[in-house]
C-alpha positions, 0 to 999 in steps of 0.5 A: 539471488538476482545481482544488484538487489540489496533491499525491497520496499513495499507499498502497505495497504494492497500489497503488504498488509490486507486492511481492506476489511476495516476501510470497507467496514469503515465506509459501510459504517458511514453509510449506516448512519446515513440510512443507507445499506451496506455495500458489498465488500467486493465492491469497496475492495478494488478502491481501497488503494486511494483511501478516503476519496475511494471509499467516498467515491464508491459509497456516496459517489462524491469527490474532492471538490464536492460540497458533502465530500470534506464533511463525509471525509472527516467523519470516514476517516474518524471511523477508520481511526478507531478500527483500523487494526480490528481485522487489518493483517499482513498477508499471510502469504507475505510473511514466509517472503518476509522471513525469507528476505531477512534469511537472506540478509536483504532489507526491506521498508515500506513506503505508503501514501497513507498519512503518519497519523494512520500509518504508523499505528497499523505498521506498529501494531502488526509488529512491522516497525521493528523488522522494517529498514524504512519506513515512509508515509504519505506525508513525510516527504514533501510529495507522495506517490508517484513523485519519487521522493518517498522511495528515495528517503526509504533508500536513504533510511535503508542505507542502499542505493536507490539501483540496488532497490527494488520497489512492490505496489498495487496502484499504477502509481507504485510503478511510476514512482519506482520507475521515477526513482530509478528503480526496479518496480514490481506490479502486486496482483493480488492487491486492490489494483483500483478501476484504471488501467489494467495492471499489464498496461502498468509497464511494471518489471515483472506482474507478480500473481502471489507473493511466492513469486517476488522471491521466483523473480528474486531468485530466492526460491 
């Protein structure tokens, strides 16, 4: 096992756990009831890592600030609300890395930008709240992502040392905030990544492909 490591947080959507299918659902219901048709998922995909402003930006093109935006994100976010475990799951390449983490006696929590509101009730439905050594949503400290202070509270939740942590996500964000917070961070390829930078510009510690290789990079294999 790579010395100094003793736990690893996860972000939740994109990289954790595959709730593209109920945000997009969530975006296209929306669009039916304006009398618009459905988009494809392939192209609601790439923005579900910045929630409702991605989703509103790629389905009707608006954003913060914009008179229709605060209507479209209530209601957005209501649908949302009521599916959000219909087809959300861990992904299943993720849970043989999970187990192995725990057989090899490391923590691991989850940190995301999502609101407790809508956190909570997806990381307990899918049974992660009584497996995870932390966990912190978008609003239980102060500031999120990339500030620094949601990772912390997860290594204070943990009991480990901010060094002793490792960090995983699929926004650039996820590596500002592991670097912030003086951890190693670990860009996840196969999650939504958004339309920005490309994931090699992140300056991430490692870009792992799978989630096979977070275990290849923590010498676990």
């Amino acid at each position: 096992m790579r010395a100094g490591v003793q736990a690893v947080l996860f972000d939740l959507d994109g990289t954790l756990v595959d709730s593209a299918p109920d945000l997009a659902g969530a975006a296209n219901e929306l669009r039916e009831r304006h009398q618009r048709p459905a988009l494809p998922f392939e192209a609601l995909r790439p923005m579900v890592g910045a929630g409702a402003r991605g989703m509103l930006g790629v389905a009707f093109g608006v954003a913060p600030g914009d008179a229709a935006f605060d209507t479209l994100r209530e209601d957005f976010l209501s649908l949302y609300e009521a599916r959000m475990l219909r087809e959300t799951r861990v992904f299943a390449a993720m849970e043989p890395v999970l187990q192995r983490l725990e057989g090899a006696g490391l923590r691991w929590g989850i940190v995301t930008n999502k609101h407790e509101r809508f956190a909570w009730p997806v990381i307990q439905g899918l049974g992660l709240d009584r497996r995870a050594a932390a966990l912190v949503a978008g609003d239980t400290t102060p500031h999120a992502k990339p500030h620094p202070a949601p990772l912390l509270e997860a290594a204070r939740q943990a009991g480990v040392a901010p060094e002793a942590c490792i960090y995983v996500g699929d926004d650039l964000r996820d590596i500002q905030a592991g670097r912030a917070a003086g951890m190693a961070a670990l860009a996840a390829a196969w999650g939504y990544l958004g339309q920005g930078e490309a994931i090699e510009d992140w300056a991430a510690d490692a870009v792992l492909s799978e989630p096979i290789d977070l275990l290849k990079w923590l010498e676990l294999t």
